[in-house]
C-alpha positions as CSV (number, residue, x, y, z in Angstrom):
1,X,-47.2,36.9,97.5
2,X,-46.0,34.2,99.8
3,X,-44.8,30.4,98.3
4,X,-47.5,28.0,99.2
5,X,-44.9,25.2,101.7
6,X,-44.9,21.9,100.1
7,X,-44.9,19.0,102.5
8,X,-42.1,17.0,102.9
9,X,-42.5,12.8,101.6
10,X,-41.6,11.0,104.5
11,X,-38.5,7.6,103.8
12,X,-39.9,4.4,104.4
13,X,-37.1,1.8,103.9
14,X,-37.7,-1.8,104.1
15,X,-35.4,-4.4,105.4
16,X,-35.8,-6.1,102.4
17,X,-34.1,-3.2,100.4
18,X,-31.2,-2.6,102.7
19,X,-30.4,-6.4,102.7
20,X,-30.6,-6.4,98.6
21,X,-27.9,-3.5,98.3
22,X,-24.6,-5.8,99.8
23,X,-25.5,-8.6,97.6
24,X,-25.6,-6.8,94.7
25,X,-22.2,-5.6,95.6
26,X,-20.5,-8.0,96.3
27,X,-21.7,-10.1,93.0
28,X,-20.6,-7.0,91.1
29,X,-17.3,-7.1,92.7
30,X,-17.1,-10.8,92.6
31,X,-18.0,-10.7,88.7
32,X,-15.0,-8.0,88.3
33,X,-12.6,-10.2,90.6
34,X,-13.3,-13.0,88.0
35,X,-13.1,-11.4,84.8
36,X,-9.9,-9.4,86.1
37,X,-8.5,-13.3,86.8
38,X,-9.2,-14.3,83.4
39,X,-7.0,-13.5,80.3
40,X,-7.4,-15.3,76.9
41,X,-4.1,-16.2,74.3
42,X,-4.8,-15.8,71.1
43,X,-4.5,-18.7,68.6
44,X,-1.0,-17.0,67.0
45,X,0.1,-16.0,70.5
46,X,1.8,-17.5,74.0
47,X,2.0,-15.5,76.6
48,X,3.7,-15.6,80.3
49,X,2.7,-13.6,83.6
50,X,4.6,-11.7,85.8
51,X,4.1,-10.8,89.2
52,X,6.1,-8.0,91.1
53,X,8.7,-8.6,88.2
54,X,9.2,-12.2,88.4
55,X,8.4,-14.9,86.0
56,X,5.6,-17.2,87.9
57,X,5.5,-19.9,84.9
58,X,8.1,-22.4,84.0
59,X,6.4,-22.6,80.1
60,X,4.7,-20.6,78.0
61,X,1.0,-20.6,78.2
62,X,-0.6,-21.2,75.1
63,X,-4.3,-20.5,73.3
64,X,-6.9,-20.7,75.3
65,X,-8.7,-19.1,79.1
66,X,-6.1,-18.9,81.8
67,X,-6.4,-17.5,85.6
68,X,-4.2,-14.8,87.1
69,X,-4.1,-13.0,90.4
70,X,-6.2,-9.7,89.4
71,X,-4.4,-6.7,89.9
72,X,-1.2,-8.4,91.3
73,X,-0.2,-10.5,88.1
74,X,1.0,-9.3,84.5
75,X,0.3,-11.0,81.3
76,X,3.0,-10.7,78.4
77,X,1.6,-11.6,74.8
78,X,3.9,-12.5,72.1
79,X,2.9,-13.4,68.6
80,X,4.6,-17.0,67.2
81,X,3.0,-18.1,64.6
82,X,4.5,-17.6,60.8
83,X,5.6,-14.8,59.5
84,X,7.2,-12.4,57.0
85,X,9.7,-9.7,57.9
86,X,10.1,-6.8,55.1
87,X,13.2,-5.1,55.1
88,X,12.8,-2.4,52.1
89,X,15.6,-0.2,49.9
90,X,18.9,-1.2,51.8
91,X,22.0,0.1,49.8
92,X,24.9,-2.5,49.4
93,X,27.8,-1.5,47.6
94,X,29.8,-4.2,45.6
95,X,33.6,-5.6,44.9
96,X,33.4,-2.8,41.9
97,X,32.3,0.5,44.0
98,X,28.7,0.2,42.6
99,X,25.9,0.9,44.5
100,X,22.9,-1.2,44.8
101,X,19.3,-1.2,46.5
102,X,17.4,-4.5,47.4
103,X,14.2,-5.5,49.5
104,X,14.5,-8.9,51.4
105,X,11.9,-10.7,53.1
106,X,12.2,-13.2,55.6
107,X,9.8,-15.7,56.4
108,X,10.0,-17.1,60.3
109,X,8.8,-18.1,63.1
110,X,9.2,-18.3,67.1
111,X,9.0,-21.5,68.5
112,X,7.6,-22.6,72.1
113,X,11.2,-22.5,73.5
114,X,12.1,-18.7,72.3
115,X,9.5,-17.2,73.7
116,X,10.5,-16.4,77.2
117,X,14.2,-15.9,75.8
118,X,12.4,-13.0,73.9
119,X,9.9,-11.5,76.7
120,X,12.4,-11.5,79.2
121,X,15.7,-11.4,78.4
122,X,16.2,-9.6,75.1
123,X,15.5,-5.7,75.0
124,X,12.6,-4.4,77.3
125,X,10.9,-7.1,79.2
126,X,7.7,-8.1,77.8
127,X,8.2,-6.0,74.6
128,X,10.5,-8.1,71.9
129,X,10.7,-5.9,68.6
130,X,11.4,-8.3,65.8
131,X,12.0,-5.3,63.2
132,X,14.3,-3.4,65.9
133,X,16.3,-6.6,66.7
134,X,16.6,-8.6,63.5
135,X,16.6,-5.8,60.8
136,X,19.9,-5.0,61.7
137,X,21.4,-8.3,61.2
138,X,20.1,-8.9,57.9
139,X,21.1,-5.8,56.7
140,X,24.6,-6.8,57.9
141,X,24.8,-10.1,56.4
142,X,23.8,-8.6,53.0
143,X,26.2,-6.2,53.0
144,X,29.1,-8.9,53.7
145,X,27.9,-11.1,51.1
146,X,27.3,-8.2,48.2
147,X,30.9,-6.9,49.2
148,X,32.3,-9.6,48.2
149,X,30.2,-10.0,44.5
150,X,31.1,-8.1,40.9
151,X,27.9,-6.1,40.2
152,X,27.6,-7.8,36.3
153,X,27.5,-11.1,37.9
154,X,24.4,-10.1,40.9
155,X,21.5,-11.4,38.3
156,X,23.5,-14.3,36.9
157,X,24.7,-15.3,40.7
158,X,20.9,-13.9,42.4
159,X,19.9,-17.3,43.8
160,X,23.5,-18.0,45.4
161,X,23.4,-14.5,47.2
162,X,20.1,-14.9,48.4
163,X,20.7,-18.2,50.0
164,X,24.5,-17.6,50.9
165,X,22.7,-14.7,52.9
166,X,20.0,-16.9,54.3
167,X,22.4,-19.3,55.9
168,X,24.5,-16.3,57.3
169,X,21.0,-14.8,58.9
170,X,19.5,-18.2,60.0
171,X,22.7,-19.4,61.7
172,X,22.8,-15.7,63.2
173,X,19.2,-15.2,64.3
174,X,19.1,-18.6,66.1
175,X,22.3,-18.1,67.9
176,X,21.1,-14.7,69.7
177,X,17.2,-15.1,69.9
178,X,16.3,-18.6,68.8
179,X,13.9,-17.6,65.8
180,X,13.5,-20.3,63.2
181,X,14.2,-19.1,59.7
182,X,12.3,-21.0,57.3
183,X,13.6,-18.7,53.5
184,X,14.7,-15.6,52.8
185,X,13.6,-13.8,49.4
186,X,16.3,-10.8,47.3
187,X,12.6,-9.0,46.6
188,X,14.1,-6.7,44.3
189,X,17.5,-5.3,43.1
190,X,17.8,-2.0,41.7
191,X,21.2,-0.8,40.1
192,X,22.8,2.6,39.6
193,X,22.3,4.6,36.7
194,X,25.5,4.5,36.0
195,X,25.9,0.8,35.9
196,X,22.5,0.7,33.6
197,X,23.6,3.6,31.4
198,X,27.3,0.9,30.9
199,X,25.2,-1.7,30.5
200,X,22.6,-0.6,27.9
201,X,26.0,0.6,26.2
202,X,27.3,-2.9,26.2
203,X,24.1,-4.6,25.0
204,X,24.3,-2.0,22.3
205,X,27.4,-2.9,21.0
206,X,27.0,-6.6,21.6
207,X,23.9,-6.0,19.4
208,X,25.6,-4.1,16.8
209,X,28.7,-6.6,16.9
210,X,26.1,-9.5,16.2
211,X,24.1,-7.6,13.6
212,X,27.4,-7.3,11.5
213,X,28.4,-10.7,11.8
214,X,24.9,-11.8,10.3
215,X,25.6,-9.2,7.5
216,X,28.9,-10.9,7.0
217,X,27.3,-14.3,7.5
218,X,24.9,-13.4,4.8
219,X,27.3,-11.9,2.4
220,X,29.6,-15.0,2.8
221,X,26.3,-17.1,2.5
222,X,25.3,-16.1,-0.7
223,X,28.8,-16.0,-1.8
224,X,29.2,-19.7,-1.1
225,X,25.8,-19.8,-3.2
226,X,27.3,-17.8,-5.9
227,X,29.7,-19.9,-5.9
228,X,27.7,-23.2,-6.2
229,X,25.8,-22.4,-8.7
230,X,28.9,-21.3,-10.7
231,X,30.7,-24.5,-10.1
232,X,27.2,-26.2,-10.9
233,X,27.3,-24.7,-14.1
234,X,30.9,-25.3,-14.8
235,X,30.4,-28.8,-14.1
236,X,27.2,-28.8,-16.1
237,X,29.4,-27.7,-18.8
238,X,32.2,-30.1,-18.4
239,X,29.9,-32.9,-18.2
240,X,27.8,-32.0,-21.5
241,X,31.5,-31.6,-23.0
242,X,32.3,-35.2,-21.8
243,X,29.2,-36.2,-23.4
244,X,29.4,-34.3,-26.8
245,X,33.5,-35.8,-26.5
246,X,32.1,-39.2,-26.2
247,X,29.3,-38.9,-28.8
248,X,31.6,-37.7,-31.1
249,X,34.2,-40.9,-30.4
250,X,31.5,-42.7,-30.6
251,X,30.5,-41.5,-34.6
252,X,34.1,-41.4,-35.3
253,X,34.4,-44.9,-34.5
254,X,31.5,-45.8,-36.2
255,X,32.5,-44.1,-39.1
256,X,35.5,-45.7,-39.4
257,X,34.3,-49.2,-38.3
258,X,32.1,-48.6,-41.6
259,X,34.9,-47.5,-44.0
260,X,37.0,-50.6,-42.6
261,X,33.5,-52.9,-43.2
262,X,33.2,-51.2,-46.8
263,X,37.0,-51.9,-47.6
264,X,36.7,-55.0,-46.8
265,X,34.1,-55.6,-49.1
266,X,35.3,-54.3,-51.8
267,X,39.0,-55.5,-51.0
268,X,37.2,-59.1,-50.9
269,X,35.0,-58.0,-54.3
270,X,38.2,-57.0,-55.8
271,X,39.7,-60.3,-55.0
272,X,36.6,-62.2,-55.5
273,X,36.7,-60.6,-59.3
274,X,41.0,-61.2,-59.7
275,X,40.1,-64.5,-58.7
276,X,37.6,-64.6,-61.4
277,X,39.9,-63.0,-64.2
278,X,42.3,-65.3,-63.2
279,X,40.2,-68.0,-63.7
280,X,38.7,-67.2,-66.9
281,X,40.9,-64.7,-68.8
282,X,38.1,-63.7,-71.3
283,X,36.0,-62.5,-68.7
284,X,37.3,-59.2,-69.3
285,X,37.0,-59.1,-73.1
286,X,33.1,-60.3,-72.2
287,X,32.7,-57.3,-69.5
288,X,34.2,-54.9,-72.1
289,X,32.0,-55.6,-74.9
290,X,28.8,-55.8,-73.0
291,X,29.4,-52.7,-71.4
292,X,30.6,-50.9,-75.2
293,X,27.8,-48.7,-76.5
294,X,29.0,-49.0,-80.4
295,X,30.8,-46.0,-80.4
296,X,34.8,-45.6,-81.3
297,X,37.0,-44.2,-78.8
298,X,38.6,-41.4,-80.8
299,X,42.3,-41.4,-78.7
300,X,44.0,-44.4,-76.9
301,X,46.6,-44.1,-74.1
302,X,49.9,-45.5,-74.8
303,X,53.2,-45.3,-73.8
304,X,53.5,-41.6,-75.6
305,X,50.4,-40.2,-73.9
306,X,47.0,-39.9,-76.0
307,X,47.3,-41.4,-79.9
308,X,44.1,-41.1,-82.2
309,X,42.4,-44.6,-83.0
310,X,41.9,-44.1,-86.3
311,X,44.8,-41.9,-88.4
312,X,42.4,-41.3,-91.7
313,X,43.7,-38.5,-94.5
314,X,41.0,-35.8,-94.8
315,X,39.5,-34.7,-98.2
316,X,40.7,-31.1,-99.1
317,X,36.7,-30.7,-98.6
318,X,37.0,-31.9,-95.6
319,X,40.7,-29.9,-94.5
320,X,37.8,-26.5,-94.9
321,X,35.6,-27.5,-92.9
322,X,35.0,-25.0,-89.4
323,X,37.7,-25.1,-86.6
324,X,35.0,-25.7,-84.5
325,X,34.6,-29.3,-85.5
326,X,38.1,-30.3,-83.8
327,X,38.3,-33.8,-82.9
328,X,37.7,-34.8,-79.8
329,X,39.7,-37.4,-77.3
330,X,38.3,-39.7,-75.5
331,X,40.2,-42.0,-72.7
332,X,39.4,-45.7,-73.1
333,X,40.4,-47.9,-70.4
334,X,39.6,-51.3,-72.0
335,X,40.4,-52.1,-75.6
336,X,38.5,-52.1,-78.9
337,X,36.4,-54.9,-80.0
């Protein structure tokens, strides 16, 4: 069976159409020539342009629109606003042999007059590599200054290294690329086993040596209070001796005082009654007899001891009586009425 033959649709241009087509390119090439002469720094960036290799800018264009040749010129970035640079786990040895790790960071930044000294004349044009470049100078510097340090002294002597090293570095770094060092921060230190294992040993000891001086401060401690209280005592005693001492003066003097008061009295009452005697001879006589009782004294005392008063001859009656009626003697001190 035969195809049915389609007819062919006939072209109609219009003038209008083939004028449209040139205008519309030529505004899309003019709209490519602009944006391709445009290029935009960013706020933390300058920037420079090249064109066939040469530098067509005296400064440093900063943040904003700028205009290029398209296709002819090349536009450098480089980022200059603050910064920190992390350098981790560099090994420094020390004055002792001893190994030890620290992290640094470096806080900078690249001011308007570095910035061309670093697109163009350090490493590959337009590509400055802050870690590549500086990394390696820090590490040097740190190593010079821990070389010269004892590893016991790193913690006590941590803010002189760290600022020993950031004068070395900042001097350095503006010298060969102009970068402005504002601090530099020892992150962390880490220390050998070995050196940890000598010094837990010697904290050990240092802690055993001080716990035995406070044992020995104590013992001595409550010896000296042992001893305080003893001497308290002994003085307690000495003083209640000086007491009982004095007390006992005391009463012996007043006893004596007394007996010297009562011999006085009756020294003057003995003389008080001599003088009385004296005066009046019968006195005694009168004293004698009022004091008698009637009774004869049965012995006297002479010259030849104890006589009887009265010699009387017993009765033969009376010679029988019982040998239990003896006579008795009796003293007299005064005579008989």
């Amino acid at each position: 069976m035969p195809l049915p033959v389609l007819p062919r649709p006939t072209l109609r241009l219009s003038t209008s159409s083939w004028l449209k087509k040139p205008v519309i390119t030529i505004a899309i090439l003019a709209g490519l020539l602009i944006w391709l002469s445009l290029f935009v720094v960013e706020p933390t960036e300058m920037a420079g342009v090249r064109r066939f290799g040469e530098v067509t800018t005296r400064e440093p264009y900063g943040p904003g629109i700028h205009l290029k040749l398209p296709l002819v010129d090349q536009v450098d970035h480089l980022q200059v606003s603050l910064d920190i640079l992390r350098v981790q786990d560099m090994t420094m040895y020390t004055v002792d042999n001893q190994w030890v790790k620290i992290s640094i960071g470096m806080t900078y930044r690249i001011p308007p007059m570095a910035v061309f000294r670093l697109l163009y004349q350090v490493g590959r044009f337009g590509n400055f590599s802050i870690r590549e470049n500086v990394e390696p100078i820090i590490a040097d510097r740190a190593m010079r200054v821990f070389a010269r340090r004892n590893t016991i002294k790193i913690s006590e002597e941590r803010e002189a290294i760290a600022n020993e090293i950031r004068q070395s570095v900042t001097a350095r770094l503006a010298e060969l690329f102009g970068l402005e060092v504002l601090d530099l921060q020892i992150a962390k230190i880490e220390y050998s086993p070995t050196f940890v294992a000598s010094v837990e040993a010697a904290v050990k000891a240092k802690n055993d040596a001080v716990a035995a001086e406070n044992t020995v401060n104590r013992i001595r401690f409550e010896a000296e209070q042992v001893r305080v209280r003893a001497q308290g005592e002994a003085d307690a005693l000495a003083i209640q001796a000086e007491g009982q001492k004095r007390s006992a003066i005391i009463r012996a003097q007043g006893e004596a005082e007394a007996v010297r008061i009562v011999g006085e009295a009756q020294a003057a009452s003995l003389q008080a009654r001599g003088a009385a005697v004296a005066a009046h001879p019968d006195i005694v006589q009168l004293v004698a007899t009022d004091r008698w009782n009637g009774v004869l004294p049965l012995t006297v005392l002479s010259e030849r001891g104890a006589i009887p008063f009265l010699n009387l001859n017993l009765s033969p009656v009376a010679a029988k009586a019982p040998e239990s009626s003896a006579t008795a003697s009796v003293p007299i001190t005064g005579k008989a009425p």
